[in-house]
N, C-alpha and C positions, 0 to 999 in steps of 0.2 A: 549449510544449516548449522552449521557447530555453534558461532556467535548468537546465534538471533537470539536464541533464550533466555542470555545475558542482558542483551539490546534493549529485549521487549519487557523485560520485567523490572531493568534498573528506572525509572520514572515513576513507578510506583510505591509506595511506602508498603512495608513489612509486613502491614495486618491487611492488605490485597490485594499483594505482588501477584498471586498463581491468578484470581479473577483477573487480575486486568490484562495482562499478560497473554493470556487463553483470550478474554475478548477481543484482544486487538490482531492478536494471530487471525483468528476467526472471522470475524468480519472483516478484516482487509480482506481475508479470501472472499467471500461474499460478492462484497462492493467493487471487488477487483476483479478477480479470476473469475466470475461468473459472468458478470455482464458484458466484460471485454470482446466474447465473442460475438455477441448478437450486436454490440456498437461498431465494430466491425464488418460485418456482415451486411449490416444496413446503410456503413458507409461506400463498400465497395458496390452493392446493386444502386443505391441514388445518385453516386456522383462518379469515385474514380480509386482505383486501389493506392495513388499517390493520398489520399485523405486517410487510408489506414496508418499507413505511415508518419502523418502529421501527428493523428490520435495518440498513437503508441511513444511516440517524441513529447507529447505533449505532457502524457500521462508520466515519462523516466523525468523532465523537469520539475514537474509539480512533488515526486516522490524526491528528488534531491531539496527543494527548497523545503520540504517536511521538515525531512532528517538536517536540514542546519540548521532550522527556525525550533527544533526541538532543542530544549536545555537537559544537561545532565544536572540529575540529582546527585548529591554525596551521600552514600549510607553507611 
């Protein structure tokens, strides 16, 4: 955890670095760590616990091409 703080607030400009920051800590949790289990859950009772797997593979790709397709701001 030490970096993220840096991570998550350097993209935003100075007068609403702590908002945006705090919003996107936040709702990644949300949209992420919330739902993950019941997408799981419902992938392993309909098809097969190799489809969790694909999910959670799918989801570490999607979160690397995030953070390359994100630009660093200079401040």
């Amino acid at each position: 955890y030490g970096p993220i703080g840096a991570a998550l607030a350097a993209p935003f400009p100075t007068t609403v670095r702590y908002t945006g920051a705090s919003m996107t800590f936040n709702l990644g949790g949300i949209f992420g760590a919330s739902l993950a289990p019941y997408i799981a859950t419902w992938l392993a009772t309909h098809y097969s616990l190799d489809y969790v797997g694909y999910y959670l593979a799918a989801s570490a790709v999607i979160s690397l091409v995030c953070i390359r397709l994100s630009g660093r701001e200079e401040v």
